[in-house]
N, C-alpha and C positions, 0 to 999 in steps of 0.2 A: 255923615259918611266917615269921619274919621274913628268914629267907635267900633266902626265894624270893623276899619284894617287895625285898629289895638285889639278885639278880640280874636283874631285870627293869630296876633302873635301872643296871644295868651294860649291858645289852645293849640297852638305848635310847639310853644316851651312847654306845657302839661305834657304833650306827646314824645317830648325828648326828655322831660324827666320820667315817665314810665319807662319808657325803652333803656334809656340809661339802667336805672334799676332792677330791672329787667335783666340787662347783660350782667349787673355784676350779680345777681342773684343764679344766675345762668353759670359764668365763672366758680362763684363759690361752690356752690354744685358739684361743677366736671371737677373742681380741686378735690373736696370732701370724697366722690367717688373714687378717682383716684388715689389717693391713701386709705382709703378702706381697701380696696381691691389690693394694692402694694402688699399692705398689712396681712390680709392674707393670704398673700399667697408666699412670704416668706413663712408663715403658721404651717401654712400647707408645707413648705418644703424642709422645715423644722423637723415635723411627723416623718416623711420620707425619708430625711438623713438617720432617723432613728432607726425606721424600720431596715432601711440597710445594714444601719450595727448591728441587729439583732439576725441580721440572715448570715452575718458572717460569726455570731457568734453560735448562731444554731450548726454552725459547718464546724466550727470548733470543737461546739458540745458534742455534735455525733465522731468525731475523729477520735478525739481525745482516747474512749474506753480501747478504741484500736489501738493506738500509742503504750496503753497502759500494758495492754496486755502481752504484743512483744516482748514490751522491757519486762514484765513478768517473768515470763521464762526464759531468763538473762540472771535476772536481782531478785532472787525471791525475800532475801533478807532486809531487802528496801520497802518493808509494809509502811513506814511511818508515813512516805512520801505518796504511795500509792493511797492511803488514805484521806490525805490532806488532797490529791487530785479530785476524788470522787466526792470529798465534801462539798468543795468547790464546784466542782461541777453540777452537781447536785440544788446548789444555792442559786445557778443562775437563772434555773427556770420558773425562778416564782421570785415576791416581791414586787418592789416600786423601781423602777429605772435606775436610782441611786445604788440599790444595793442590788440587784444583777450585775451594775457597773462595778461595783465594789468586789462582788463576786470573780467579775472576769479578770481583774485585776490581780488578786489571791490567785487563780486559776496561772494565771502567766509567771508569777512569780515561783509558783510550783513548779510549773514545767519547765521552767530553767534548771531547777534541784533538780531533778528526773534525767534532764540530757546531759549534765552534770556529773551524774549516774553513771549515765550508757557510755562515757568518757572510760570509767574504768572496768569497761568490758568491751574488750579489742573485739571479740564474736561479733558482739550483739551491734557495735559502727558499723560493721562491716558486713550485716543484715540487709537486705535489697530490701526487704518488706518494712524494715527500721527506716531506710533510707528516706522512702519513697514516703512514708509517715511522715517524716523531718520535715520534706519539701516540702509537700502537704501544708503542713503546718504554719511551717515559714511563709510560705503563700496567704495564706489565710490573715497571719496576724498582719501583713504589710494589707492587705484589704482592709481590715480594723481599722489599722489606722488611716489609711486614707477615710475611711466612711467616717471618724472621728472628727479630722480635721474638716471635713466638708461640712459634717453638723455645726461643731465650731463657728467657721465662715460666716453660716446660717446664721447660728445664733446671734451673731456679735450684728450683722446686716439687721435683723428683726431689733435687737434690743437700741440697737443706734437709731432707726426709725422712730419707734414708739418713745424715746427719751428726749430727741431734740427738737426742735420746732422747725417745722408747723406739724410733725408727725402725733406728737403728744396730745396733741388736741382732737387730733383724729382715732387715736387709740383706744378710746374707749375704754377704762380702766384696766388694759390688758397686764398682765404682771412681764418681765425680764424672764427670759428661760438662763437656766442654769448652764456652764459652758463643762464638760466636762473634763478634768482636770487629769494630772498625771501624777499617781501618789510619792507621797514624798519618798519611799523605800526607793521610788524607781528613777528620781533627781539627781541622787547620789551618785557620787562617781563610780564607772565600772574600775576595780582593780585588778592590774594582770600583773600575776606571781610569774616568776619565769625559774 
């Protein structure tokens, strides 16, 4: 009689060591799912903050020739700048993400020299259809950059997941996304002559 009640606590602790095992195989599991799912859906939201830059920069690109062409018939001896717009403009719709970014950047630095421009023609400020451009515009780049810094956000959430642990193990050798940067021309301090 006593063999039987030892093999019932044998096959009660077998039963609490499967179950055991069990749950943490069950845990590690819902863990591992969980950071795959995390993982991507900052990826996911990575692509999204992108596509946003790019719809604000598509609003840019279609404004701009309108911009241009105001100040046209304002500055027509300002070709050097009007050229240097439509290079630019021109560059942001093809390429890799870097250099459309690089492009929109050239593009904004232009268009500083352009209003710059329209500075020394009292007419053409004082143009409603200039104006209305301006705003435009202004609107738009304050959208950039918001869409910039959200990507940003993104970035730095995805690439701090995938780098520290227990995220890294779960990453599956995904790479760090690039955070996009503010060029140095545009670091510099603004100087105002008076």
């Amino acid at each position: 009689m006593p063999e039987s009640h030892f093999t019932g606590v044998e096959i009660l602790f077998e039963w609490f060591v499967i179950a055991g095992i069990l749950i943490v195989i069950f845990i590690l599991v819902g863990f591992y799912v969980s950071y795959y799912n995390r993982i991507r859906v900052l990826s996911n939201r990575i692509e999204e903050a992108w596509a946003q830059i790019d719809v604000q920069l598509k609003k840019r690109f279609d404004l701009v020739p309108n911009l241009v062409e105001t100040v046209k018939g304002y500055a027509t001896h300002e070709r050097e700048i009007f050229e240097k717009v439509t290079e630019a403009r021109a560059r942001m719709v093809s390429g890799s993400r870097e250099e459309r970014m690089e492009a929109s950047n050239e593009l904004t630095g232009t268009l500083r020299s352009l209003f710059a421009v329209a500075e020394a023609y009292p007419d053409l400020k004082a143009s409603e259809n200039f104006k209305l451009l301006q705003e435009q515009l202004d609107g738009i780049e304050s959208k950039i950059a918001y869409a910039r810094q959200f990507y940003n956000s993104t970035v730095l959430g995805f690439n701090n997941l995938i780098t520290t642990i227990p995220g890294v193990w779960f990453a599956g050798g995904r790479q760090k996304h690039p955070f996009l940067e503010v060029p140095e021309v545009e670091r510099e301090a603004v100087k105002v002559k008076f």
